[in-house]
mmJSON file of the N, C-alpha and C atoms, coordinates in Angstrom:
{"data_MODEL":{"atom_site":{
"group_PDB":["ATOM","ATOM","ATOM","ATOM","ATOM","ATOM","ATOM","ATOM","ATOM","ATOM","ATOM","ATOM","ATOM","ATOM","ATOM","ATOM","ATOM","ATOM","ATOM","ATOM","ATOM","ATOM","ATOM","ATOM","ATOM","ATOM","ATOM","ATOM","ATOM","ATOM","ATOM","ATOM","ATOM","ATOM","ATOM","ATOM","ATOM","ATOM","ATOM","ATOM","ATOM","ATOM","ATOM","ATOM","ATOM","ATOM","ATOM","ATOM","ATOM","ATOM","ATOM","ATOM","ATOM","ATOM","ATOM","ATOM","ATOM","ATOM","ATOM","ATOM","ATOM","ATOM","ATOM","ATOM","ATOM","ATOM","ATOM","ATOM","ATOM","ATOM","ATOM","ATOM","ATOM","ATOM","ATOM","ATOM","ATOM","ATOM","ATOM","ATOM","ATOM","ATOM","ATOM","ATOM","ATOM","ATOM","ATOM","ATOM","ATOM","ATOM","ATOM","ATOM","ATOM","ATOM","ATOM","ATOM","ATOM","ATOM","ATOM","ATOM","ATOM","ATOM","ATOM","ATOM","ATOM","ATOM","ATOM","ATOM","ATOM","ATOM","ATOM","ATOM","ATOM","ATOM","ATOM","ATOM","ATOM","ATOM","ATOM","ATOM","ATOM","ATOM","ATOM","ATOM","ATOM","ATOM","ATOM","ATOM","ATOM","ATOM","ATOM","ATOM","ATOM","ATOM","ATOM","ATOM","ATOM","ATOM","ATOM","ATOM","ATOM","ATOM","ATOM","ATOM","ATOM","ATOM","ATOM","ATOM","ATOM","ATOM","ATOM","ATOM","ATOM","ATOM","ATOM","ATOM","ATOM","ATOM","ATOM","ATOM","ATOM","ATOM","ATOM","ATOM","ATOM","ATOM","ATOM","ATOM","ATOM","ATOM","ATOM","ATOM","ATOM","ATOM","ATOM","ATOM","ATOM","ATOM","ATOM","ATOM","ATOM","ATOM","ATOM","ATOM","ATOM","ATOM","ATOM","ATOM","ATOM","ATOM","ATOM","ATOM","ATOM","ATOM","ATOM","ATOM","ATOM","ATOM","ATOM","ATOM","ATOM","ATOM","ATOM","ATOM","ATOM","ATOM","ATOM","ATOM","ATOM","ATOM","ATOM","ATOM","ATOM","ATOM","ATOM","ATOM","ATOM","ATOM","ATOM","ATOM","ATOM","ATOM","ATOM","ATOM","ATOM"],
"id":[1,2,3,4,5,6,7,8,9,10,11,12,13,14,15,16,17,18,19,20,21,22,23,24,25,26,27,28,29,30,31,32,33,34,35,36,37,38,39,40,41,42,43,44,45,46,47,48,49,50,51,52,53,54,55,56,57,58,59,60,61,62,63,64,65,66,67,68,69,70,71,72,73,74,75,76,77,78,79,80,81,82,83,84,85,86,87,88,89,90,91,92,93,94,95,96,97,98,99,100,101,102,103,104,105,106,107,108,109,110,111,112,113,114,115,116,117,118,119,120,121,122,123,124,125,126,127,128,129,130,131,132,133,134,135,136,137,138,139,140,141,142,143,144,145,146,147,148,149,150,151,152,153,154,155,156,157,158,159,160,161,162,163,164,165,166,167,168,169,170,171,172,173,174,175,176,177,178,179,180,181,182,183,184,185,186,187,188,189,190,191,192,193,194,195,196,197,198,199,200,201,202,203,204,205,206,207,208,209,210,211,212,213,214,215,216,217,218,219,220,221,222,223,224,225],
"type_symbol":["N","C","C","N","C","C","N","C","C","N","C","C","N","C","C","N","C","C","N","C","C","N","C","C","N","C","C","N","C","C","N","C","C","N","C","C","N","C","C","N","C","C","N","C","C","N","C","C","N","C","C","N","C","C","N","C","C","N","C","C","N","C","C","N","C","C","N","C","C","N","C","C","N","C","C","N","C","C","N","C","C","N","C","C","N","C","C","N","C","C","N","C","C","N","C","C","N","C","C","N","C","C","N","C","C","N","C","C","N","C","C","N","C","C","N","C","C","N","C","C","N","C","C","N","C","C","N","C","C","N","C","C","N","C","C","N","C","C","N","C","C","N","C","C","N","C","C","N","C","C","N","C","C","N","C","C","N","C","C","N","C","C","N","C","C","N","C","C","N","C","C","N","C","C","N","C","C","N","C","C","N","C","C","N","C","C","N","C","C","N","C","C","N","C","C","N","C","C","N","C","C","N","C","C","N","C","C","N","C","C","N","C","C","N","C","C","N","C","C","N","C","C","N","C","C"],
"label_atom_id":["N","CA","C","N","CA","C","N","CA","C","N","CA","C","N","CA","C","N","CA","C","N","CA","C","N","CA","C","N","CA","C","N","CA","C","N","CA","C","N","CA","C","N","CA","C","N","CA","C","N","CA","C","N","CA","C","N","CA","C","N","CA","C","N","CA","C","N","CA","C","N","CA","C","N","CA","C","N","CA","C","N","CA","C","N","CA","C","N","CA","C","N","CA","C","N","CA","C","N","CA","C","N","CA","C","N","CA","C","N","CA","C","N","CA","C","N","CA","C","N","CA","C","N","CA","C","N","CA","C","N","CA","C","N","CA","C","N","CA","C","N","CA","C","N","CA","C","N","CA","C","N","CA","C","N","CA","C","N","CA","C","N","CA","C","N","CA","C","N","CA","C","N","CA","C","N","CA","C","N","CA","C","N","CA","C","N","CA","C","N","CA","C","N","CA","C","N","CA","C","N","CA","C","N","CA","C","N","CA","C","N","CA","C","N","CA","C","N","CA","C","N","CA","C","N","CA","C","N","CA","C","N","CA","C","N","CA","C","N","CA","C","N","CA","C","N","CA","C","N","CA","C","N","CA","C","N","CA","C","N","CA","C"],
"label_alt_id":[null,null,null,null,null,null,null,null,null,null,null,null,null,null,null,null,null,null,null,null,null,null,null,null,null,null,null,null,null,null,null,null,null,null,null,null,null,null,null,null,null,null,null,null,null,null,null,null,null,null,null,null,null,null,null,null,null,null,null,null,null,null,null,null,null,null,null,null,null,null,null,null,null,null,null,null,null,null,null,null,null,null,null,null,null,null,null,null,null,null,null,null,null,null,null,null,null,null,null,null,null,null,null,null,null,null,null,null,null,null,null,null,null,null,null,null,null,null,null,null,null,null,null,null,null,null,null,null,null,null,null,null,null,null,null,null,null,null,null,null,null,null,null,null,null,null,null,null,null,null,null,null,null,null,null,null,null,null,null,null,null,null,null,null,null,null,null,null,null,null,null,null,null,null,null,null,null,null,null,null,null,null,null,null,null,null,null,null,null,null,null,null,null,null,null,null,null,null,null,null,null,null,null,null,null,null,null,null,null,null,null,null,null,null,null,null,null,null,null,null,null,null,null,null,null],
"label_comp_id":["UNK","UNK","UNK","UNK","UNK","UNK","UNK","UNK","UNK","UNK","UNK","UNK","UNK","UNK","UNK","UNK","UNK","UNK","UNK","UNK","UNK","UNK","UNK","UNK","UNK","UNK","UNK","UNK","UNK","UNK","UNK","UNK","UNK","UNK","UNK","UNK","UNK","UNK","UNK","UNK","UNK","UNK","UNK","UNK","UNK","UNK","UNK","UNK","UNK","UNK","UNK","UNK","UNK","UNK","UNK","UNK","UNK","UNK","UNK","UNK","UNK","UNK","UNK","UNK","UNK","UNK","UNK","UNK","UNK","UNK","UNK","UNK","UNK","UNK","UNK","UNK","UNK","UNK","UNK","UNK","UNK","UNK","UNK","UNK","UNK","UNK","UNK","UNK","UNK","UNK","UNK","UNK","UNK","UNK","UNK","UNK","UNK","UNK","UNK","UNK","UNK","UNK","UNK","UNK","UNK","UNK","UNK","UNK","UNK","UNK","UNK","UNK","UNK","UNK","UNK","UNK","UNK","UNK","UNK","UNK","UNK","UNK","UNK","UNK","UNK","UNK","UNK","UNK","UNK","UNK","UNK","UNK","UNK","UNK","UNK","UNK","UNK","UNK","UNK","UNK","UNK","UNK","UNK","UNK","UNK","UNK","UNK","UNK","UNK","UNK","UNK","UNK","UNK","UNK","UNK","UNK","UNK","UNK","UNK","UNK","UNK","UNK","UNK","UNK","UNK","UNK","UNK","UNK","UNK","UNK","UNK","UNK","UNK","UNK","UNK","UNK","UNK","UNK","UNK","UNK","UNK","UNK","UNK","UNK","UNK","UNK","UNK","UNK","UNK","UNK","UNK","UNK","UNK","UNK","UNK","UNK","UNK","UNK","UNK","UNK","UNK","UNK","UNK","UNK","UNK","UNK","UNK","UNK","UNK","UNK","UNK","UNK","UNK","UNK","UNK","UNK","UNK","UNK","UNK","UNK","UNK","UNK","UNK","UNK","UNK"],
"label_asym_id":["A","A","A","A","A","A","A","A","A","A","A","A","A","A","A","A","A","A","A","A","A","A","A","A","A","A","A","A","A","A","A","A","A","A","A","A","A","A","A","A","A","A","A","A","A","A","A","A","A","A","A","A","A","A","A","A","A","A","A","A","A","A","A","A","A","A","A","A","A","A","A","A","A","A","A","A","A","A","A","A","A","A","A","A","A","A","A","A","A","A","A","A","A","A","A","A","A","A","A","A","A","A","A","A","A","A","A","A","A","A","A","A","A","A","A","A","A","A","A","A","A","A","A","A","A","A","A","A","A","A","A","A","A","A","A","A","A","A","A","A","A","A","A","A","A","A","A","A","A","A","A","A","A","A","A","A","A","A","A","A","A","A","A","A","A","A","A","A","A","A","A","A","A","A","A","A","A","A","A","A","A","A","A","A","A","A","A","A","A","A","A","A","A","A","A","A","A","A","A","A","A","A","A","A","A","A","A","A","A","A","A","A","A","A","A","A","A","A","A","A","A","A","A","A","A"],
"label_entity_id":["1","1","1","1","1","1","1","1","1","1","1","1","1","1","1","1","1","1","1","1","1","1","1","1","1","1","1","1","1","1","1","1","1","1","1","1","1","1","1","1","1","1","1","1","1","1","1","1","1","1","1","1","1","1","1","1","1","1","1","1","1","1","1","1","1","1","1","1","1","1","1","1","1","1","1","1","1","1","1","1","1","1","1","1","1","1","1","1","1","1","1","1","1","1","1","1","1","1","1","1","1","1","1","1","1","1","1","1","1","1","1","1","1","1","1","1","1","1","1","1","1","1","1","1","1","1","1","1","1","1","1","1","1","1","1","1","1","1","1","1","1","1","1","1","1","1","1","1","1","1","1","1","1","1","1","1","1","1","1","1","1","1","1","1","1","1","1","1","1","1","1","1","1","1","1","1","1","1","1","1","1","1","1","1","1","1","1","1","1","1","1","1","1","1","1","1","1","1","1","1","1","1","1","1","1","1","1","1","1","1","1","1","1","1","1","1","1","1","1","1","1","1","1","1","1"],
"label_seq_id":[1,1,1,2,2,2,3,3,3,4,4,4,5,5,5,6,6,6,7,7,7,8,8,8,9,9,9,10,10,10,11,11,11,12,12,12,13,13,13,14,14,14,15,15,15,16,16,16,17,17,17,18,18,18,19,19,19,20,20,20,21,21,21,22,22,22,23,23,23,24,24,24,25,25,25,26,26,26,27,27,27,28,28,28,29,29,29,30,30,30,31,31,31,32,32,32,33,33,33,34,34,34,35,35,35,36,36,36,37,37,37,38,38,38,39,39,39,40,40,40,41,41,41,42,42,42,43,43,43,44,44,44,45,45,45,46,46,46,47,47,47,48,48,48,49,49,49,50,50,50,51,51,51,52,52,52,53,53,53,54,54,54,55,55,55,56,56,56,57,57,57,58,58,58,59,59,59,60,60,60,61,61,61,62,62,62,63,63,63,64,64,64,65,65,65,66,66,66,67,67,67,68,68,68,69,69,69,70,70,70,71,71,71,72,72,72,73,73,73,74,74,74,75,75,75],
"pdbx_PDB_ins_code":[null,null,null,null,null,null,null,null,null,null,null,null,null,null,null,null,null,null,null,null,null,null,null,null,null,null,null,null,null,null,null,null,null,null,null,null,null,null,null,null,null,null,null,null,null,null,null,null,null,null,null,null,null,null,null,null,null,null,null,null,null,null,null,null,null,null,null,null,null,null,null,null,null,null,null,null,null,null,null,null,null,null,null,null,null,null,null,null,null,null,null,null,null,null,null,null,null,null,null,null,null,null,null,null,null,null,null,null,null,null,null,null,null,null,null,null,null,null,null,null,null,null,null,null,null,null,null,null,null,null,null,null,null,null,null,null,null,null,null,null,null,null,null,null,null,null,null,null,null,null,null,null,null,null,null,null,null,null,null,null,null,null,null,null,null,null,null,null,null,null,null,null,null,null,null,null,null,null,null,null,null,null,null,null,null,null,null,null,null,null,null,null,null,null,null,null,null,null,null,null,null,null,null,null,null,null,null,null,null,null,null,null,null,null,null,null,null,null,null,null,null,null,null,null,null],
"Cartn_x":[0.853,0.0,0.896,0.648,1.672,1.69,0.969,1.256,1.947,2.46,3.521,4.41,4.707,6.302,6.608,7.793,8.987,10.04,9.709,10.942,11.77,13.113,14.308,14.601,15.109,15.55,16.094,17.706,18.917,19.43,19.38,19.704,20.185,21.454,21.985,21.608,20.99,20.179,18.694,18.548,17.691,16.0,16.354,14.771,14.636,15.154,14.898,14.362,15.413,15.417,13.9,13.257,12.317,11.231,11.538,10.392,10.108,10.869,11.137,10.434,10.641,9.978,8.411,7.946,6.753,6.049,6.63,5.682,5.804,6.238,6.292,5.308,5.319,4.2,2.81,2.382,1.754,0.554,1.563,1.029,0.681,1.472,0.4,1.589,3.081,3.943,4.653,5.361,6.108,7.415,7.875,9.191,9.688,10.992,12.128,12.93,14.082,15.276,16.583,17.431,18.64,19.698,20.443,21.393,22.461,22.685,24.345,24.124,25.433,25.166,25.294,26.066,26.574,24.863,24.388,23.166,21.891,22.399,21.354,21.372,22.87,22.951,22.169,22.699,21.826,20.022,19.798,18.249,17.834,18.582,18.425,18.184,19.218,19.251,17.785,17.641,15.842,14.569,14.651,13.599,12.895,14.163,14.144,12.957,13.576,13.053,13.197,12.003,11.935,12.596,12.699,13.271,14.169,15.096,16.105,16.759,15.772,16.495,17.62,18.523,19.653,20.259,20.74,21.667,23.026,23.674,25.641,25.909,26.16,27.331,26.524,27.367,27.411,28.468,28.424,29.456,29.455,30.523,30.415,30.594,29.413,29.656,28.364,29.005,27.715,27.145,25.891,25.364,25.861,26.972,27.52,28.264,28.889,29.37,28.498,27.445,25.763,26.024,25.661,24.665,25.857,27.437,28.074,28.086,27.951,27.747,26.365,25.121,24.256,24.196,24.577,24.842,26.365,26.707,27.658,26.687,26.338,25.208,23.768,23.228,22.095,21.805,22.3,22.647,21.192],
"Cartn_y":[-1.181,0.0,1.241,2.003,3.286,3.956,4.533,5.46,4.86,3.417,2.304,2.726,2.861,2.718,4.123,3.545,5.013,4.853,6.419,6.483,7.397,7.196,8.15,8.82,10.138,10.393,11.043,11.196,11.548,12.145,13.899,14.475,15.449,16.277,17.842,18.603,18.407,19.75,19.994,21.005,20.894,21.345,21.507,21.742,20.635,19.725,18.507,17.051,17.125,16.739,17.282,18.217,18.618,18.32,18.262,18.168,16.193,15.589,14.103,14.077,14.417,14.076,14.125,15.766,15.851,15.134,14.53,13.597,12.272,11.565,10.62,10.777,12.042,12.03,12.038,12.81,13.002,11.25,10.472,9.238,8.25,8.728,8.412,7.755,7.722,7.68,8.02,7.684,8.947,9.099,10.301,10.641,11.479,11.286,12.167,12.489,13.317,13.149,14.312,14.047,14.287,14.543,15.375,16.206,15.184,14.626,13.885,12.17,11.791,10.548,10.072,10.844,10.983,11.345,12.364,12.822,11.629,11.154,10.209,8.372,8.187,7.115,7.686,8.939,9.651,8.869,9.875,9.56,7.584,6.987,5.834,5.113,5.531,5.129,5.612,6.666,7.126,6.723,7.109,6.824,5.58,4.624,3.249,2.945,3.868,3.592,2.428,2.081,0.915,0.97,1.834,2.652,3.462,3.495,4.99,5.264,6.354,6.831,7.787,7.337,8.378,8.685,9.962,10.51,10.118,9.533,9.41,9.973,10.882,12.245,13.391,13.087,14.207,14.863,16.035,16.11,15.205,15.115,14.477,13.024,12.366,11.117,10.584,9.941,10.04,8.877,8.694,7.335,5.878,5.221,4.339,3.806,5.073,5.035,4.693,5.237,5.311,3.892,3.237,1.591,0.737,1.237,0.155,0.419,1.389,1.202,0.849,1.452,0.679,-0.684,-1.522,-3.058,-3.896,-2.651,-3.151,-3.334,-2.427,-2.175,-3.007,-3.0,-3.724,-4.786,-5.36,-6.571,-7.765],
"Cartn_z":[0.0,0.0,0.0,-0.936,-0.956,0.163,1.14,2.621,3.316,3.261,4.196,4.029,2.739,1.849,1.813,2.405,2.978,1.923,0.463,-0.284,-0.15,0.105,0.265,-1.126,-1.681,-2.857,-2.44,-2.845,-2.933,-3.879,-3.729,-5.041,-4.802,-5.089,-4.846,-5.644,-6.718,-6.739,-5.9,-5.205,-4.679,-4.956,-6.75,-7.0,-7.372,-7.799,-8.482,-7.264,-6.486,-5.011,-4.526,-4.471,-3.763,-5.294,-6.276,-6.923,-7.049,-7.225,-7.286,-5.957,-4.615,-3.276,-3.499,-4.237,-3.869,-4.705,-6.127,-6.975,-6.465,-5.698,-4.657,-3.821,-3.133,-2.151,-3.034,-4.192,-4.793,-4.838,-5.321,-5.572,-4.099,-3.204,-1.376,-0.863,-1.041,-0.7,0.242,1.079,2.282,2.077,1.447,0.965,2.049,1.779,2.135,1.659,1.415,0.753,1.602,0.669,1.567,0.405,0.535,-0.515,-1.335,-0.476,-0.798,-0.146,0.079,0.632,1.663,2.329,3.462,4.09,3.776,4.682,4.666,3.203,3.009,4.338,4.601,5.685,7.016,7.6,8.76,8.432,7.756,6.892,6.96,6.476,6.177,7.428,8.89,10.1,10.715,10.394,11.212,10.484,8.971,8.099,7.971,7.556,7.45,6.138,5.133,3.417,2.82,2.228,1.471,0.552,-0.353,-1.856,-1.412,-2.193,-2.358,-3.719,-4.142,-5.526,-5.332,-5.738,-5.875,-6.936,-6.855,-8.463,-8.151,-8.936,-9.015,-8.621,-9.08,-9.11,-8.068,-6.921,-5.837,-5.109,-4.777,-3.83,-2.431,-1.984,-0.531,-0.544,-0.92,-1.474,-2.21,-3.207,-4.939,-4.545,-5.09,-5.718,-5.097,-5.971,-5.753,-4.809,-3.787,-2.298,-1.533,-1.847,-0.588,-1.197,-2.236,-2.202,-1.539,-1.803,-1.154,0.44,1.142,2.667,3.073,1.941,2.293,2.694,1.407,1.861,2.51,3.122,3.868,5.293,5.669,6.82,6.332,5.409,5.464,4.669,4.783,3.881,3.141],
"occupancy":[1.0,1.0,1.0,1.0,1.0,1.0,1.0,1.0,1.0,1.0,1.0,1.0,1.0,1.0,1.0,1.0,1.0,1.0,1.0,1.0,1.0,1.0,1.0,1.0,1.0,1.0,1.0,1.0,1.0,1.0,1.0,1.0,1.0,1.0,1.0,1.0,1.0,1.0,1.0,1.0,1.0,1.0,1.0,1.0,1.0,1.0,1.0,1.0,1.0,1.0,1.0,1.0,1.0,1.0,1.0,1.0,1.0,1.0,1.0,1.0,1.0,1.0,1.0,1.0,1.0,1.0,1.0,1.0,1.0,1.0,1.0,1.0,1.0,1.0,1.0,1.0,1.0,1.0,1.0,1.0,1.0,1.0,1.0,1.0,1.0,1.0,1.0,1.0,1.0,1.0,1.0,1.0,1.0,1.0,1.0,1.0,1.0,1.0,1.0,1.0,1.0,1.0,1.0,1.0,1.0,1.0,1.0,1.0,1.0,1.0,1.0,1.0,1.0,1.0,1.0,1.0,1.0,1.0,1.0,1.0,1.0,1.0,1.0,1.0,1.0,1.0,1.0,1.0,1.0,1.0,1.0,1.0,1.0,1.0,1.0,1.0,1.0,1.0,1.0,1.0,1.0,1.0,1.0,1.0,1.0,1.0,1.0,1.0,1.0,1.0,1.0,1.0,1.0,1.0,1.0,1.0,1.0,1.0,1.0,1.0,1.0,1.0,1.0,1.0,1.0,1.0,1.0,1.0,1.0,1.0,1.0,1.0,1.0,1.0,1.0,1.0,1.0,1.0,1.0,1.0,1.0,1.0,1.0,1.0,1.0,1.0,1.0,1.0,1.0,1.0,1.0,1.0,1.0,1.0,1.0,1.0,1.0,1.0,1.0,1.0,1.0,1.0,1.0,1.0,1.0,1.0,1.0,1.0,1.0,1.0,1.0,1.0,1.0,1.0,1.0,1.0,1.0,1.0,1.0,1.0,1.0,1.0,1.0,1.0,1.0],
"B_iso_or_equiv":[0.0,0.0,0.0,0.0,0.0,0.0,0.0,0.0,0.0,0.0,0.0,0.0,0.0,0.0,0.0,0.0,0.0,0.0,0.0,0.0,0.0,0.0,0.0,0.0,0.0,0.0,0.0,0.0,0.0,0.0,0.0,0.0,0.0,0.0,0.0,0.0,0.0,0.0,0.0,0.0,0.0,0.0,0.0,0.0,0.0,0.0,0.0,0.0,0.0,0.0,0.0,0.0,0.0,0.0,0.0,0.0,0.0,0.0,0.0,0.0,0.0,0.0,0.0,0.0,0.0,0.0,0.0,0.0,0.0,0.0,0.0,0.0,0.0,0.0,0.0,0.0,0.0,0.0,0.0,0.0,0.0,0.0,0.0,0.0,0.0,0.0,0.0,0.0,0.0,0.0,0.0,0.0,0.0,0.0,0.0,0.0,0.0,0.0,0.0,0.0,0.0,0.0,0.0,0.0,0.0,0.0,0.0,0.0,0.0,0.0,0.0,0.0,0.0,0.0,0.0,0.0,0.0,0.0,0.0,0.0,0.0,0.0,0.0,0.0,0.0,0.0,0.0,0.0,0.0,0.0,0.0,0.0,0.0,0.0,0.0,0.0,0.0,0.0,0.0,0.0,0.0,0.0,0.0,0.0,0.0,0.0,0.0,0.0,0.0,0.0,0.0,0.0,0.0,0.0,0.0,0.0,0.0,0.0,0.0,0.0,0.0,0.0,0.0,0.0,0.0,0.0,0.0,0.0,0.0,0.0,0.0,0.0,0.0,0.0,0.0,0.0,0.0,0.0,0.0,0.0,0.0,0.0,0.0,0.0,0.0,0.0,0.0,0.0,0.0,0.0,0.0,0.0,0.0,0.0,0.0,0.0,0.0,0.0,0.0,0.0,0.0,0.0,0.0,0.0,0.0,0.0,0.0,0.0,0.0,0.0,0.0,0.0,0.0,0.0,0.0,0.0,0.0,0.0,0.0,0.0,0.0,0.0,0.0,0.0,0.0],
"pdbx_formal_charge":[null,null,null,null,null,null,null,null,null,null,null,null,null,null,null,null,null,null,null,null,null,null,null,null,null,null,null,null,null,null,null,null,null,null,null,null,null,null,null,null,null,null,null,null,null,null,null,null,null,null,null,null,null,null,null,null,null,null,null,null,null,null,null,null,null,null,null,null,null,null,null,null,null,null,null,null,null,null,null,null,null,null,null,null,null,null,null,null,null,null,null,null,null,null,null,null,null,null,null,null,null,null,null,null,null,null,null,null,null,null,null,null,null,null,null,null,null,null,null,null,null,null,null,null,null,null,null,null,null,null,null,null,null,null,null,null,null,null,null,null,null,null,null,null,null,null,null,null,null,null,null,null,null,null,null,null,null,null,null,null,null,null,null,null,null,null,null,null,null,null,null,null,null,null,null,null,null,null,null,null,null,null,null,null,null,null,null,null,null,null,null,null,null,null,null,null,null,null,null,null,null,null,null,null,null,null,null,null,null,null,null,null,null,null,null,null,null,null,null,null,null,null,null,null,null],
"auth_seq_id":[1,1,1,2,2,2,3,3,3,4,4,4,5,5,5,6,6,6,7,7,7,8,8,8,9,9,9,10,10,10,11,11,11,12,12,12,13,13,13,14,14,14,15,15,15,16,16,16,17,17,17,18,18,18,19,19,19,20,20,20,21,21,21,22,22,22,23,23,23,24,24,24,25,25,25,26,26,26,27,27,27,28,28,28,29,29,29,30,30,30,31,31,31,32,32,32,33,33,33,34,34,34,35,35,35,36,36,36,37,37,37,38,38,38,39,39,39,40,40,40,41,41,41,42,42,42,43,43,43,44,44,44,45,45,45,46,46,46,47,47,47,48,48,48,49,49,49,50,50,50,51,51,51,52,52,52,53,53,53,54,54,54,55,55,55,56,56,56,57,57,57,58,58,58,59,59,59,60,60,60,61,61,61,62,62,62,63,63,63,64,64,64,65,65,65,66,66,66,67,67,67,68,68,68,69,69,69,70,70,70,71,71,71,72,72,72,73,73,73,74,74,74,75,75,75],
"auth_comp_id":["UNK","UNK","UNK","UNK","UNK","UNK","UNK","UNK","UNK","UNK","UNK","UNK","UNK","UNK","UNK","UNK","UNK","UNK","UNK","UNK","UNK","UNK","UNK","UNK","UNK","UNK","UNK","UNK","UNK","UNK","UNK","UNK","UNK","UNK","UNK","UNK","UNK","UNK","UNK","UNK","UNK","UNK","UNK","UNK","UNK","UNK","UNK","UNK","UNK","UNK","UNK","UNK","UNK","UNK","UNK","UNK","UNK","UNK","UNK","UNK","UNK","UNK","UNK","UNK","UNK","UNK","UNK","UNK","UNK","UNK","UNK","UNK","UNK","UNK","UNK","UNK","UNK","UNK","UNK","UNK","UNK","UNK","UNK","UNK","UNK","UNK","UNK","UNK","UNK","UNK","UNK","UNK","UNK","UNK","UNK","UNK","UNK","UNK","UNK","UNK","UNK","UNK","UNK","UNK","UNK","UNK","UNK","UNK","UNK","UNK","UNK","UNK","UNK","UNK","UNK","UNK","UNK","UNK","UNK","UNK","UNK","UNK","UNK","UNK","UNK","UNK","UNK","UNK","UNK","UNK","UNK","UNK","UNK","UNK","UNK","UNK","UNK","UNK","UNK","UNK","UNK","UNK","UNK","UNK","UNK","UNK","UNK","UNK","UNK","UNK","UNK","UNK","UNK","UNK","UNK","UNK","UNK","UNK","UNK","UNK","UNK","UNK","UNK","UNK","UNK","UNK","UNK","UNK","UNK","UNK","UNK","UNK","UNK","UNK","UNK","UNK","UNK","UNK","UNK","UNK","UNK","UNK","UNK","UNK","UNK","UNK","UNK","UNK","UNK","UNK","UNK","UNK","UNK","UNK","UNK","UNK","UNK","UNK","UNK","UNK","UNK","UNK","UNK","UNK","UNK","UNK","UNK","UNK","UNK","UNK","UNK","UNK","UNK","UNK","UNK","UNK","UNK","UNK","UNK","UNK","UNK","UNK","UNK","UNK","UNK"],
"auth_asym_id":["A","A","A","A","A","A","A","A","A","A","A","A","A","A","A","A","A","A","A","A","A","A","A","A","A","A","A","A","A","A","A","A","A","A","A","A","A","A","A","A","A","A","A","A","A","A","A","A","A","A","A","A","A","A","A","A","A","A","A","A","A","A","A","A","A","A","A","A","A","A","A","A","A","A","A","A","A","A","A","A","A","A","A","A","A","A","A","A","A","A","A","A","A","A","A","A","A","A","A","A","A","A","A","A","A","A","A","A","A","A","A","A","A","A","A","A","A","A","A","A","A","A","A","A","A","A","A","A","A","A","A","A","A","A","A","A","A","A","A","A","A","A","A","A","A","A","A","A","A","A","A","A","A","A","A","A","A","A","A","A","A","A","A","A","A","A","A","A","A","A","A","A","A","A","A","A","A","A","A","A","A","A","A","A","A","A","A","A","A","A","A","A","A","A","A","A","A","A","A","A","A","A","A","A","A","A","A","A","A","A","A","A","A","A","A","A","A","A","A","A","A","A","A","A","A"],
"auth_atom_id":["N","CA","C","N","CA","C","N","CA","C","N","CA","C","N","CA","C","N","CA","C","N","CA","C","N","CA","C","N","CA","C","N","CA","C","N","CA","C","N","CA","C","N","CA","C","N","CA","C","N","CA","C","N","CA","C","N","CA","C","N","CA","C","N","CA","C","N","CA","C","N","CA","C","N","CA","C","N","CA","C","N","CA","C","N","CA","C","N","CA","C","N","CA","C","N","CA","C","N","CA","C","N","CA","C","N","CA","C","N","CA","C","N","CA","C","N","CA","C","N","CA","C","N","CA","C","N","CA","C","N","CA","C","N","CA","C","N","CA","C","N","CA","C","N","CA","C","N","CA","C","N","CA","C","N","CA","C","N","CA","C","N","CA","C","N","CA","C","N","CA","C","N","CA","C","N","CA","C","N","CA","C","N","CA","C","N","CA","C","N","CA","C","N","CA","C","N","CA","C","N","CA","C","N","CA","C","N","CA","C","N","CA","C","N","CA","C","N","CA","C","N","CA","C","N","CA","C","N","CA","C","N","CA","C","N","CA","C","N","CA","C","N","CA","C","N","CA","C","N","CA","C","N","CA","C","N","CA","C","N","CA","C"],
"pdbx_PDB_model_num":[1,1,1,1,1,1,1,1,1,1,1,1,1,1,1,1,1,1,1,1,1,1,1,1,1,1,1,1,1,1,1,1,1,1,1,1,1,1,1,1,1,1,1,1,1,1,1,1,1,1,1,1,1,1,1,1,1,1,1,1,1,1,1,1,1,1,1,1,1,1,1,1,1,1,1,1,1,1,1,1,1,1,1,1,1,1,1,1,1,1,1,1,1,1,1,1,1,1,1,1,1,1,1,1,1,1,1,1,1,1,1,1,1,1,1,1,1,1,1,1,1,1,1,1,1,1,1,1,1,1,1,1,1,1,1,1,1,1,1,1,1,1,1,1,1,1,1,1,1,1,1,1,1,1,1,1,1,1,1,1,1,1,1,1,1,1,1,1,1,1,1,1,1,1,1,1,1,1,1,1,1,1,1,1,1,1,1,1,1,1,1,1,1,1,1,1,1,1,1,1,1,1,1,1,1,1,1,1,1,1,1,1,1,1,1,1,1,1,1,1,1,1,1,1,1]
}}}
């Protein structure tokens, strides 16, 4: 049921980031998102998202850093 499902989106720009969140919520979703990747593990530890869309290329740490500590931690 979409109001269960907690999606994270991970994006530094922040109109895109805030527009990707609210068409998530739009469809009965519960979004959040978070700049980089680093902010996005914080997020991941409280939220506890089913989904996490993220963009590559970030400052701080991109895309592909987040999924490998993701499944270092959540396996």
């Amino acid at each position: 049921m979409p109001g269960d499902t907690r999606v994270l989106v991970v994006e530094n720009d922040v109109r895109l980031r805030n527009a990707l969140a609210e068409l998530i919520r739009s469809w009965g979703y519960e979004a959040e998102s978070a700049p980089d990747g680093r902010q996005a593990l914080e997020k991941i530890s409280s939220f506890d998202p089913v989904l996490v869309v993220s963009d590559l290329r970030m400052p701080v740490m991109g895309g592909m850093d987040l999924l490998k500590q993701v499944r270092e931690t959540r396996p």
